[in-house]
N, C-alpha and C positions, 0 to 999 in steps of 0.2 A: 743675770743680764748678759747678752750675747755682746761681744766685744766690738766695737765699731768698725764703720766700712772706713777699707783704707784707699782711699783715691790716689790712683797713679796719674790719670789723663781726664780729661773731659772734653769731649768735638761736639759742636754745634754741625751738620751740614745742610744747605738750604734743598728746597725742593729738585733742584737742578745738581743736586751731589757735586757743589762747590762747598769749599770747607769754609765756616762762619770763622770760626773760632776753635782753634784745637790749642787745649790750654795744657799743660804736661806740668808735675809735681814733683819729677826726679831730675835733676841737674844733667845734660850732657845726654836726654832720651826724647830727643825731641822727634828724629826722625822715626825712630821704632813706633811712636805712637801715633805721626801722621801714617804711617804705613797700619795701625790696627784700625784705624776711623777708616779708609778705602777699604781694609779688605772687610770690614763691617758692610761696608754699602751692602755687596753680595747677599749676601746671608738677608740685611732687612727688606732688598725687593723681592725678596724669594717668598719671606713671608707675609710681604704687603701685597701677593697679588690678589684679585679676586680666584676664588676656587671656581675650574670646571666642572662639568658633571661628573667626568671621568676620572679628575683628580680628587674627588669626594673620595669614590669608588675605592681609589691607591689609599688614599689619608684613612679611610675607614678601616680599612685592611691592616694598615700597618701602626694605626695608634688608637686605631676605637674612638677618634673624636675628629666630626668634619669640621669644624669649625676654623676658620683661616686666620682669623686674628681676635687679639681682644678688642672688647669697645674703648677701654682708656687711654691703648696706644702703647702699653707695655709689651714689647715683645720676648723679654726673657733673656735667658742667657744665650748667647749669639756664638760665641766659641772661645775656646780654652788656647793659650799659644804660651808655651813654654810657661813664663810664672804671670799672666795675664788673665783675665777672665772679661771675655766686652761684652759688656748687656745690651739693650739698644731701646729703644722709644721714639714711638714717630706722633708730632705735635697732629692738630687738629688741620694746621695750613701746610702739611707734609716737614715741616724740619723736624729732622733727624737728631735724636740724640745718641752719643753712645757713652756710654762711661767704659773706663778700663780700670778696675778692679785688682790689688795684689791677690795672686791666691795666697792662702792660710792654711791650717786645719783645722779652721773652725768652719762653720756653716753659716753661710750666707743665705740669710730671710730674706724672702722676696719682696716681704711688706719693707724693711728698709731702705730695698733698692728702689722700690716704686713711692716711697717719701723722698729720697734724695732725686729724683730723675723729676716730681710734682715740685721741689722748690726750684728745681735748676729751669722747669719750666715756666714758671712764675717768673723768673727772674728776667728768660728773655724776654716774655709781654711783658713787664713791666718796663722792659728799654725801652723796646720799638713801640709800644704806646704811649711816651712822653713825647711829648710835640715840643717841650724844651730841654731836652736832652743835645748836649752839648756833643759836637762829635771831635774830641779831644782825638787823635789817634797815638796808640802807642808803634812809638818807633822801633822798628827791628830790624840791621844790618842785613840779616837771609831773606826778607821779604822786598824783593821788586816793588817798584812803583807804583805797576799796574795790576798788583795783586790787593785784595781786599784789605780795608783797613780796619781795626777792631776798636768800639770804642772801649775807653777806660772804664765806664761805668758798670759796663756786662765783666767784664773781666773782674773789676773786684766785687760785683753781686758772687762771679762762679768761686769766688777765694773764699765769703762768706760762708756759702753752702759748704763748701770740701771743708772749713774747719768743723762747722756744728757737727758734720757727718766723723768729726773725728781721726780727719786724716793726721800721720805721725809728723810732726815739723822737722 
């Protein structure tokens, strides 16, 4: 049995690449990880565009498959930064997921990544599809006023997920 994923971070961002929710696992790494969720943006509109004719042409040439994206919204590993690994997934209504990943030397399965990224997406429909879902916010001294407020009940669905996924406490 291959050892579990160890969750560093997890960002929500909505369709307008505003951050929902960027939830961080390591004490005192808060900024590092909003800085991997932006520079994820990049990388996932690069591969959420539609393909040209011309860029078939390139993409054929250079990976032998035209194909622009998956159908489930998995996009894969997005890039490697120092001991990080961000994968990315974009929901059905465009939000964005990324996860940030410790790297190891072990091997990270895809089917694990695309389990943890299907409950973490479950978990957002299941907020914003309660019509009695309380919007507790949780308070945070670095976050401005007029900056997005998170409810509680997304934040401990995303703590659920990151334990079963077996992050280290």
């Amino acid at each position: 049995m291959p050892p579990p994923l160890r969750l560093n971070a997890v960002a929500f961002i909505s369709p307008q690449n505003h951050p929902i929710l960027v939830r961080t696992f390591q004490k005192g790494q808060e900024l590092k990880y909003h800085y991997v969720a932006h520079t994820s943006l990049d990388v996932i509109e690069e591969r959420s565009q539609p393909i040209s004719p011309s860029r078939i042409v390139t993409r054929l040439a250079s990976t032998g498959s035209s194909t622009a994206k998956p159908i489930d919204g998995y996009l894969g590993l997005l890039y490697v930064m120092d001991d990080v690994a961000a994968y990315g997934y974009v929901t059905p209504l465009k939000v964005k997921i990324v996860l940030a990943l410790a790297l190891t030397d072990s091997v990270v399965r895809d089917a694990d990544v695309i389990m943890t990224f299907k409950a973490l997406h479950m978990a957002l429909y299941q907020a914003i599809s309660n019509p009695f879902l309380k919007l507790d916010v949780v308070s945070d001294p670095t976050i401005s006023s007029d900056q997005l407020a998170v409810p509680r009940r997304r934040e401990h669905a995303v703590e659920n997920v990151s334990e079963k996924s077996g992050r280290d406490k």
